[in-house]
C-alpha positions as CSV (number, residue, x, y, z in Angstrom):
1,X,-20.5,1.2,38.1
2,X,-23.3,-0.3,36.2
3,X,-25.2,-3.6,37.5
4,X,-25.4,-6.1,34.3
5,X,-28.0,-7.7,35.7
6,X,-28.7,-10.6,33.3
7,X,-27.2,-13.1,30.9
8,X,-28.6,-11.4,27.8
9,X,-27.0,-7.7,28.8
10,X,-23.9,-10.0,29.2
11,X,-24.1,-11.3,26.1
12,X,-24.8,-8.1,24.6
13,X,-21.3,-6.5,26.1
14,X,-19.6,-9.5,24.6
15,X,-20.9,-8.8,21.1
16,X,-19.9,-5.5,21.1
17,X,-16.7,-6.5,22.2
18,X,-16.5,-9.5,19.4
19,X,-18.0,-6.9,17.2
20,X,-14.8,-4.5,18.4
21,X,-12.1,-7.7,18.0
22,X,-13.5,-8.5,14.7
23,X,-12.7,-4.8,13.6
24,X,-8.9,-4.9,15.1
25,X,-8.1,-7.9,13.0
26,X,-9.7,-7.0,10.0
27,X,-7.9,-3.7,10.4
28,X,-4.7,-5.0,11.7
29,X,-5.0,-7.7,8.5
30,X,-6.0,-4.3,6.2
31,X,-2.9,-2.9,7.3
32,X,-0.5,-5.6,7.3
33,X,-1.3,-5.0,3.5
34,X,-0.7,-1.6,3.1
35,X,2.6,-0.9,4.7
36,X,5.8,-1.1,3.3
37,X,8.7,-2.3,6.0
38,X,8.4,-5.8,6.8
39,X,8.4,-5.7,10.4
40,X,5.4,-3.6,10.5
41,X,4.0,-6.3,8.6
42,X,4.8,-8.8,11.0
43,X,3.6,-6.4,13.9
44,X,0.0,-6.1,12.5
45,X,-0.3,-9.5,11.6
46,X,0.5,-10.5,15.8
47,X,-1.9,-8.2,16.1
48,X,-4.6,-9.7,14.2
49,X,-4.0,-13.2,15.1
50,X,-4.5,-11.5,18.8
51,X,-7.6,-10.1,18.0
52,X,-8.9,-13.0,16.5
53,X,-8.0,-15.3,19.2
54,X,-9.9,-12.6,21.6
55,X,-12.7,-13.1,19.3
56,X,-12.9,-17.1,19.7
57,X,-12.7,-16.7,23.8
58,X,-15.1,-14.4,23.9
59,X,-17.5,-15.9,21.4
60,X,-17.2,-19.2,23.6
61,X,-17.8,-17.3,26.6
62,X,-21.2,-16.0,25.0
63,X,-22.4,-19.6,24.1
64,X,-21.8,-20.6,27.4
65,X,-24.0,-17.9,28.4
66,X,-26.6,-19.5,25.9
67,X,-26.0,-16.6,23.7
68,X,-25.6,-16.2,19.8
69,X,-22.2,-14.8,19.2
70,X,-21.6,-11.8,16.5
71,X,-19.9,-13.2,13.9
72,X,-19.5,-9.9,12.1
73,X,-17.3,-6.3,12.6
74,X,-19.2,-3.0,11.9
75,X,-19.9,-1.3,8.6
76,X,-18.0,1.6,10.0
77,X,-15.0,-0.2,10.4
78,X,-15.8,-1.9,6.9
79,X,-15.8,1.0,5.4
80,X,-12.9,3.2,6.8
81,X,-10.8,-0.2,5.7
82,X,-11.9,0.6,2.1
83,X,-11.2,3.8,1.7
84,X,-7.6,3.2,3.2
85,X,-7.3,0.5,0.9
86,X,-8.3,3.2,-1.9
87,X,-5.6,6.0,-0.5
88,X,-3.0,3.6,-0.7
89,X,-4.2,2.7,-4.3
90,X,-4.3,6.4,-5.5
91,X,-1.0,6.8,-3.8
92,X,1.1,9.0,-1.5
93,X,0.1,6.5,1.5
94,X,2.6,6.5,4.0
95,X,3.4,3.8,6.7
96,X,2.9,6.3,9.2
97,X,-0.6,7.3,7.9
98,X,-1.1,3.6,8.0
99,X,-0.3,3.3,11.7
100,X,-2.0,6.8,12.5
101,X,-5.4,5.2,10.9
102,X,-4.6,1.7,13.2
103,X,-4.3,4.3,16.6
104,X,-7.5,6.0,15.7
105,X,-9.3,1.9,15.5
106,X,-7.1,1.1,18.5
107,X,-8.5,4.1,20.5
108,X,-12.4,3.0,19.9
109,X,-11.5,-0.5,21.3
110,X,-10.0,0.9,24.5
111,X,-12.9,2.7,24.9
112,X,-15.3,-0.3,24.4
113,X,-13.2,-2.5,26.5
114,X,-13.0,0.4,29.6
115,X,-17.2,0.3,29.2
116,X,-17.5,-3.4,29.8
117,X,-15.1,-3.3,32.4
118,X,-17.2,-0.4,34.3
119,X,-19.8,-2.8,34.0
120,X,-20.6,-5.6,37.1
121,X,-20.0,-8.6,35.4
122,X,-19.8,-12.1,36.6
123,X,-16.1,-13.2,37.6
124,X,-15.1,-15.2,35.0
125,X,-16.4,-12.7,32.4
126,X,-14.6,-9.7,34.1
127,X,-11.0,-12.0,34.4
128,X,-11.3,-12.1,30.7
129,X,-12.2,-9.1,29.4
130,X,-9.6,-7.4,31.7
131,X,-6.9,-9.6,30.5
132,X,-7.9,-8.8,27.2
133,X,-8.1,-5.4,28.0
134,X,-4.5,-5.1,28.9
135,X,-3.3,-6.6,26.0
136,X,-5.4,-4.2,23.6
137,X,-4.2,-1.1,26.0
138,X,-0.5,-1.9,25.6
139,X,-1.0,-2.4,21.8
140,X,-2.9,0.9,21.7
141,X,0.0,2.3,23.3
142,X,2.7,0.6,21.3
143,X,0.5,1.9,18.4
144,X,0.6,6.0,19.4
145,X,4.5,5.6,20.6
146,X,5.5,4.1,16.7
147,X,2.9,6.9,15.3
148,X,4.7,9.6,17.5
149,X,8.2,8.7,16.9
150,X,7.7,8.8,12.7
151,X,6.4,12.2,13.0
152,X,9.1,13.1,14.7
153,X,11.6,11.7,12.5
154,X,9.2,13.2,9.5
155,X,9.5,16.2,10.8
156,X,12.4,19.0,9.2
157,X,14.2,20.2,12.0
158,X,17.0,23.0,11.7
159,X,19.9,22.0,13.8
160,X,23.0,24.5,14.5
161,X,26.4,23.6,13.8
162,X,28.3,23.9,17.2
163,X,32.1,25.3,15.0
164,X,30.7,27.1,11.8
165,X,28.0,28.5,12.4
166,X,25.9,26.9,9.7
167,X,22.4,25.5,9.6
168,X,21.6,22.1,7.8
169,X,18.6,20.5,7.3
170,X,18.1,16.9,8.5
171,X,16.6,14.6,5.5
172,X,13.2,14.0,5.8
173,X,12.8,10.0,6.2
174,X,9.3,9.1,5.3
175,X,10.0,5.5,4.3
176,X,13.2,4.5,6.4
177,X,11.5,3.2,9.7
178,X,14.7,1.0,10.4
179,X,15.2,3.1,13.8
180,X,11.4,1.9,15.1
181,X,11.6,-1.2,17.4
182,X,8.6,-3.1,16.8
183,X,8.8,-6.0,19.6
184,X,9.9,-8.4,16.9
């Protein structure tokens, strides 16, 4: 485990995870916009008023380390939100590409949040961005399980008949997500 040995190596994880929070809701937002079925709308927007409220705690918990809080995401992140803004312009955007592109964002701020937490941090720091943690974990994983279950429904799949014999082809449903439970 690494020692953070000062308030200014602190405040330095706590950017990067503001930076990483910022990201998620501009993301989330991103793709509240470019989805088609309403509850994944309401999904990502939940999870960008989360992310944004991680961004306020943690941004308070840096000034009260007498730190200057980011107030911005990265250009990265700026820019993958543009070009899936222009895919979903040009067309053939799927909601499941959509939610694919919002595991891949998810999957950088696990990371970041497993750094910080390998780090020694003061207490009240580490009960924060642990609790935080937890919440961007199970969204990750709520993420990957919706991603997983469209491909699988995407997927053509050859299914016996058990009396004739035959082989049919199960329709491939690329917009019908009504069989996803989204929480809400």
């Amino acid at each position: 485990m690494a020692i953070v040995t000062d308030d200014n190596k602190i405040v330095d994880t706590l950017n990067n995870l503001i930076q990483i929070c910022k990201d998620g809701e501009e993301g989330f937002r991103a793709a509240s916009d470019n989805v088609f079925k309403a509850d994944l709308k309401r999904l990502f927007k939940a999870y960008a008023n989360e992310r944004e409220q991680f961004e306020s705690e943690l941004q308070a918990l840096v000034r009260s380390l007498g730190g200057s809080p980011e107030k911005n995401g990265s250009v990265s992140a700026a820019f993958h939100r543009g070009w899936m803004t222009i895919k979903t312009t040009l067309g053939g955007r799927t909601d499941r590409a959509v939610i694919a592109d919002c595991e891949r964002g998810e999957d950088y701020a696990v990371k970041a949040y497993r750094e910080a937490i390998g780090k020694e941090l003061p207490a009240n720091v580490r009960s924060l961005v642990e609790r935080q943690y937890q919440a961007v974990k199970k969204a990750h994983d709520h993420i990957r399980d919706l991603e997983v279950r469209m491909r699988e429904k995407e997927t053509w799949k050859e299914k016996p008949q058990p009396h004739t014999g035959e082989r049919r082809m199960k329709k491939r449903e690329i917009e019908d997500h009504s069989h996803l439970e989204t929480g809400f």
